[in-house]
C-alpha positions as CSV (number, residue, x, y, z in Angstrom):
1,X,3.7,12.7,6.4
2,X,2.0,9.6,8.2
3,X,0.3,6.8,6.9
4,X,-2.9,7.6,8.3
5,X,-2.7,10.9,5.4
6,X,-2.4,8.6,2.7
7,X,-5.2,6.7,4.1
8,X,-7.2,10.0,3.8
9,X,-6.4,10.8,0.2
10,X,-6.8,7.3,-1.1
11,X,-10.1,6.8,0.1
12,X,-11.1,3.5,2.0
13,X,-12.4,0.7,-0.3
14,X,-10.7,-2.5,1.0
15,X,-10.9,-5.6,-0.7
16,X,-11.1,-8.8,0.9
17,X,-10.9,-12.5,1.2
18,X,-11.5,-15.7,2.8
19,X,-8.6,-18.3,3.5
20,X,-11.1,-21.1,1.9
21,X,-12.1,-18.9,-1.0
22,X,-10.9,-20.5,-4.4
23,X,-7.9,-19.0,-5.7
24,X,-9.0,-18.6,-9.0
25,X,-12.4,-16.7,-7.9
26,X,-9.8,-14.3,-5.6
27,X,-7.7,-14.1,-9.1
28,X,-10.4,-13.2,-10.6
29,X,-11.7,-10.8,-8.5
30,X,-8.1,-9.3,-8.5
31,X,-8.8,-8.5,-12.1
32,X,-12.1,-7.3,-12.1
33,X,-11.0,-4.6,-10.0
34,X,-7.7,-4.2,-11.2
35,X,-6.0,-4.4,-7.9
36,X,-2.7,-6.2,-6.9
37,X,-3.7,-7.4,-3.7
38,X,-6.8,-8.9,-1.4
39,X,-6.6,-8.8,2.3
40,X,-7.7,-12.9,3.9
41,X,-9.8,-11.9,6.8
42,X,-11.1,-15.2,8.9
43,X,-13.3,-14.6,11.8
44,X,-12.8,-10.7,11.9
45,X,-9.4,-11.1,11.9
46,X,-6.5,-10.3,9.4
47,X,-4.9,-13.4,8.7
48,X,-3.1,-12.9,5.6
49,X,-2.3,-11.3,2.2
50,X,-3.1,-12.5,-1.2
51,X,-0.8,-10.3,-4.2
52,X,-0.3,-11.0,-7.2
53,X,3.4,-12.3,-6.3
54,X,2.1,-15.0,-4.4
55,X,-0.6,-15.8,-7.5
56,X,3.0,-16.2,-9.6
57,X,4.2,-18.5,-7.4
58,X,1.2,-20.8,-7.6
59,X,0.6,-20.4,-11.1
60,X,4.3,-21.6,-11.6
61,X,4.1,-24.1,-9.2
62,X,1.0,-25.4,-10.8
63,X,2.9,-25.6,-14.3
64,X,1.1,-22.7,-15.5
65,X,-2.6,-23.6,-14.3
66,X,-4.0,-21.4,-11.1
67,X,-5.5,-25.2,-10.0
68,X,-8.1,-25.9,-7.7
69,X,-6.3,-24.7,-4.4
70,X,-7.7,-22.1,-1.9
71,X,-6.5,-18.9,-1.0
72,X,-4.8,-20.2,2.3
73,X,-2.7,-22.2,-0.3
74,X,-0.7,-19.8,-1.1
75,X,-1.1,-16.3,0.9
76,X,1.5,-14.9,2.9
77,X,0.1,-15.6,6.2
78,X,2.6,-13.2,8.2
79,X,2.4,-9.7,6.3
80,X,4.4,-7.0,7.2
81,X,2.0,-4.1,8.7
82,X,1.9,-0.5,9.5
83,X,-0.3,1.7,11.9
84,X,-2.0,5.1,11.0
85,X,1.1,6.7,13.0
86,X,3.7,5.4,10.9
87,X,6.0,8.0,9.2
88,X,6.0,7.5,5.5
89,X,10.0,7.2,5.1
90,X,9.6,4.1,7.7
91,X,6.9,2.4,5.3
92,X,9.2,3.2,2.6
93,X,12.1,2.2,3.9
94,X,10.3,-1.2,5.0
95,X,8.7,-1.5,1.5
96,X,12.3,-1.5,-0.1
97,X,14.1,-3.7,2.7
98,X,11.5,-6.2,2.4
99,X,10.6,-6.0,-1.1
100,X,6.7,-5.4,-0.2
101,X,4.7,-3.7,-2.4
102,X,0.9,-3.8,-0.2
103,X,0.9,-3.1,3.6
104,X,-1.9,-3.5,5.5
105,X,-2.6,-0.6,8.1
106,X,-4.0,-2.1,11.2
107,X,-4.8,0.1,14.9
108,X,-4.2,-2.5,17.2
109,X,-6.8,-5.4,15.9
110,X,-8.6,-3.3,13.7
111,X,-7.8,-3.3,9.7
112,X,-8.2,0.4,8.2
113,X,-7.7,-0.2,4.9
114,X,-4.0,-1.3,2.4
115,X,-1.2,1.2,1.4
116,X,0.7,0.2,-2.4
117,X,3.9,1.5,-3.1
118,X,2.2,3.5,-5.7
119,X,0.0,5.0,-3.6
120,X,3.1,6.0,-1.0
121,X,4.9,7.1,-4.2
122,X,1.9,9.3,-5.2
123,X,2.2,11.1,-2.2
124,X,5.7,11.8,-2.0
125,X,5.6,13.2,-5.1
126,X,2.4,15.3,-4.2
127,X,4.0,16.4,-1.0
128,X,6.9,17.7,-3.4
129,X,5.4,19.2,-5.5
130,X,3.0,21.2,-2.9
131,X,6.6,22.3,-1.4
132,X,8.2,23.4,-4.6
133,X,5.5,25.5,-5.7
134,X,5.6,27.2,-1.9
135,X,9.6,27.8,-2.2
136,X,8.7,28.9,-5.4
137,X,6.2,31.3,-4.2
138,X,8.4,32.6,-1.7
139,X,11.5,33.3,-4.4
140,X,9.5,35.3,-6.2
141,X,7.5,37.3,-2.9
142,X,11.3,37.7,-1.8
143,X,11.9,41.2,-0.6
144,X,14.6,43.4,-2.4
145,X,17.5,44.3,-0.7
146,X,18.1,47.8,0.7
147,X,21.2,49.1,-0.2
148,X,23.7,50.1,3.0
149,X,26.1,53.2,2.5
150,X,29.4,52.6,3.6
């Protein structure tokens, strides 16, 4: 299964950002759409990503208080990123190694849309569950055995 498949299933509202854009409006647009992360696009271009790991950090750092900072405060300005093409046990092995939970899925310049680990674990477990019902299928549509005489 490739990224691009996942893509396909999870539809293609993207969320984004500004690097200047208050973090407290980007928090708060995090929660209005209950998402857990917002791409920062500047000038067409991907430039960072804002999750709610890097809202932690600032609130913490803040003493509790999101503050009056900007988005380009606190994003993680080199995200790791897939293409359409990648195999999903490479984006989950890259999720786990690097302890990402939002990928971004770019063709060369171009931004297609964000992959969460629940959305790669959603289709594992669909992908399973379409093959166990096939094996399943073909159990029970197994032909007898003819008997040989010896």
């Amino acid at each position: 299964m490739k990224v691009s498949e996942i893509l396909q299933v999870k539809g293609n509202i993207l969320y984004t950002v500004n690097p200047e854009t208050p973090l407290l409006e980007a928090l708060t647009t995090m929660s209005d759409k209950d998402i857990g992360s917002l791409i920062v696009m500047e000038f067409g271009s991907l430039v960072g990503i804002l999750t709610f790991r890097e809202v932690l950090k600032a609130v913490s750092a803040n003493g509790g208080s999101v503050g009056a900072g900007t988005v380009r405060k606190c994003m993680n300005d080199h995200p790791i990123t897939v293409t359409p093409d990648t195999e999903v046990n490479e984006v989950r092995r890259m999720m786990l190694e690097k302890h990402a939970r939002y990928l971004p899925v770019m063709n060369a310049k171009s931004l297609l849309g964000v992959i969460s680990f629940y959305d790669v674990a959603k289709a594992v477990l669909e992908a399973q569950g379409f093959e166990n019902r096939m094996l399943k299928a073909y159990i029970r549509d197994w032909p007898a055995e003819t008997a040989q005489e010896d």
